[in-house]
C-alpha positions as CSV (number, residue, x, y, z in Angstrom):
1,X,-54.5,67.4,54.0
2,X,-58.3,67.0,53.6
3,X,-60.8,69.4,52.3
4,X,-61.6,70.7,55.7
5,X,-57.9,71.5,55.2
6,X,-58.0,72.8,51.7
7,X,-60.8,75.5,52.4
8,X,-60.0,76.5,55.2
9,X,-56.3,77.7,53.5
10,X,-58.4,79.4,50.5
11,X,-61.2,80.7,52.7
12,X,-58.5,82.5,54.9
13,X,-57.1,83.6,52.2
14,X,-60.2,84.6,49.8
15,X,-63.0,84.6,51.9
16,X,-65.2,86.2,49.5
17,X,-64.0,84.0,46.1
18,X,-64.3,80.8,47.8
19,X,-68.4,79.4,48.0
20,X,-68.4,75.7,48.9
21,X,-65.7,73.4,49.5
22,X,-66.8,69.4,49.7
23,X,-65.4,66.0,49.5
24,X,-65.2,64.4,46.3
25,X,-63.5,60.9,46.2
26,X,-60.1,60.2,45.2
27,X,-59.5,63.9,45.8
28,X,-58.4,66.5,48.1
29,X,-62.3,68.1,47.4
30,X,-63.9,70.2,45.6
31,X,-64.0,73.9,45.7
32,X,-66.4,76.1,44.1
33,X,-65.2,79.5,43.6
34,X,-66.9,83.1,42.4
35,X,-66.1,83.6,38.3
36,X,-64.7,87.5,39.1
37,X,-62.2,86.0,41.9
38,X,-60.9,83.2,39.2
39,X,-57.5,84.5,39.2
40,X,-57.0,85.0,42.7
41,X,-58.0,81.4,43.2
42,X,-55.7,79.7,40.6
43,X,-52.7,82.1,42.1
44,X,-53.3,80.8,45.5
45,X,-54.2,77.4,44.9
46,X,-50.7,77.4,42.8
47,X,-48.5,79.2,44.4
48,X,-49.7,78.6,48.2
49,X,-51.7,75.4,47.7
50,X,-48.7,74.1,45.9
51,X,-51.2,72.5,42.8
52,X,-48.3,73.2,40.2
53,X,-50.3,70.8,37.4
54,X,-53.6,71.6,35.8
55,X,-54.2,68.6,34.4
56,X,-58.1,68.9,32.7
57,X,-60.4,72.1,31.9
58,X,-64.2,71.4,30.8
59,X,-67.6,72.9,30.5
60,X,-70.6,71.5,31.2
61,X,-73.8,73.4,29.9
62,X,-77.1,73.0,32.7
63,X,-78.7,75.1,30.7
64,X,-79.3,77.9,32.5
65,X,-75.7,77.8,33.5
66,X,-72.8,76.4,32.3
67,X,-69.9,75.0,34.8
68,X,-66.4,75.1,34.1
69,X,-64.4,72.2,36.3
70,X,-60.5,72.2,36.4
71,X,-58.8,69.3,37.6
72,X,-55.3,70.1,39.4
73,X,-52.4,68.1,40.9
74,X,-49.7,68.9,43.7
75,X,-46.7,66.3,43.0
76,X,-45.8,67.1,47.1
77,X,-49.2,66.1,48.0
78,X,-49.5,63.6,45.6
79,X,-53.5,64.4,45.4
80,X,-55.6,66.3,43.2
81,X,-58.2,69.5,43.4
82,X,-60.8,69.9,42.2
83,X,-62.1,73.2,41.4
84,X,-65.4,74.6,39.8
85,X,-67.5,78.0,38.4
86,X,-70.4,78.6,37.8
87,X,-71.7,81.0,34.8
88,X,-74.4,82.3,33.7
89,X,-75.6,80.7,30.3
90,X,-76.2,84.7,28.6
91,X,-73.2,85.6,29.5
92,X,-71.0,82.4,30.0
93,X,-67.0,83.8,30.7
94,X,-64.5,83.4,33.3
95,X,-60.9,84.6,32.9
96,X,-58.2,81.9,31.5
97,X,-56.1,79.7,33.7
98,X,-53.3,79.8,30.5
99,X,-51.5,82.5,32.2
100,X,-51.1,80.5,35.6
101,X,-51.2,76.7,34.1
102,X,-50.2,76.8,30.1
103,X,-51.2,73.4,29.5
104,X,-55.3,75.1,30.2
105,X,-54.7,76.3,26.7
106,X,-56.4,73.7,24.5
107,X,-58.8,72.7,26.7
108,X,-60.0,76.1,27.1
109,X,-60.1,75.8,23.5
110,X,-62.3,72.8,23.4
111,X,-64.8,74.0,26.0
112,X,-65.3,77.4,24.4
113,X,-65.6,75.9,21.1
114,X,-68.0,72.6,22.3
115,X,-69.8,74.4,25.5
116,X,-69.6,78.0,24.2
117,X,-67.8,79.1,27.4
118,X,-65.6,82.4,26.9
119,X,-61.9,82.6,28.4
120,X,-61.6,86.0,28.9
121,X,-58.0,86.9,28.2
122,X,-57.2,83.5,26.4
123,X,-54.2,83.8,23.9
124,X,-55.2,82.1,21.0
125,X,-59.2,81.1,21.4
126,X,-60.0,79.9,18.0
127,X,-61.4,76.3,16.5
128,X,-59.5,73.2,17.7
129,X,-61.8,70.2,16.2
130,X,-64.7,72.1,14.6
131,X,-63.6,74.0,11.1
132,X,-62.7,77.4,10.8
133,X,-66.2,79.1,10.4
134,X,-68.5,76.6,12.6
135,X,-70.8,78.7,14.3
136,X,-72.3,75.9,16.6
137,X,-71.1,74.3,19.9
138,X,-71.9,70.4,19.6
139,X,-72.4,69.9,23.4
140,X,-74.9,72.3,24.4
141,X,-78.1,71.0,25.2
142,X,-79.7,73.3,23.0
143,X,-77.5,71.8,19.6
144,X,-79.9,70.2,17.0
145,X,-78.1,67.8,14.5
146,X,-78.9,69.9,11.0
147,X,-79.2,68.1,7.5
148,X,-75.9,69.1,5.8
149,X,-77.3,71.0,3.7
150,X,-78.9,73.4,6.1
151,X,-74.9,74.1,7.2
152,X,-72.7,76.9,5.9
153,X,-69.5,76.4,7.0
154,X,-66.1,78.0,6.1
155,X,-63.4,76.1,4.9
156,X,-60.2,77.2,4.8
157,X,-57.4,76.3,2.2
158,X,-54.1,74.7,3.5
């Protein structure tokens, strides 16, 4: 099935969640959805689409916005998805793919913790690789390195 294919199925489907669908090598393409339809898109693109693996979450920050990119897999069609969002930097959240695809869980985790993006609904959003208390996100463009001693971090005791 090529893209054409692909958005044409979710457009039909979701007109108004679906914004662009384009090619994107290796892939099936890339389909760039509306944040507030995010769980009508991972329902369809599971359950019609047939993409049963989520294989990769990130975040990218552009500043002004920050993109979230999931990487999906259908083992009938032996090809991948791509799928992307959007958000506004202020107010960067999207709902969580963990209820669809569990294995989204720590890499929700890692992009709200490194790109500051929120998972609305998430089951356990908390530090993965920062330490309890770490009030930074490392991969914003914003993130200046501090001198250690200009950090107040938490520590927890094991």
């Amino acid at each position: 099935m090529a893209e054409e294919g692909v958005g044409a199925l979710l457009r039909g489907k979701l007109p108004d969640a679906v914004l662009t669908v384009e090619p994107f090598d290796g892939t099936l393409g890339r389909v760039t959805f509306a944040p507030s339809h995010a769980l009508e898109v991972f329902r369809a693109v599971r359950d019609d689409l047939g993409f049963a693996h989520l294989s990769f979450v990130g975040g990218i920050d552009w500043v002004a916005e920050r993109e979230v990119v999931y990487l999906l897999w259908s083992d009938e069609r032996k090809a991948y998805l791509l799928l992307s969002t959007r958000l506004d930097a202020k107010d960067a959240h999207v709902e969580s793919a963990t209820p669809l695809w569990p294995s989204a869980n720590w890499h929700e985790r890692e992009a709200w913790e490194m790109v500051d993006i929120t998972f609305d609904h998430h089951p356990d959003l908390r530090h993965l690789l920062m330490p309890d208390g770490y009030a930074f996100h490392p991969l914003l463009r914003s993130f200046k390195l501090h001198e250690p001693e200009e950090l107040e971090v938490k520590t927890r005791r094991v």
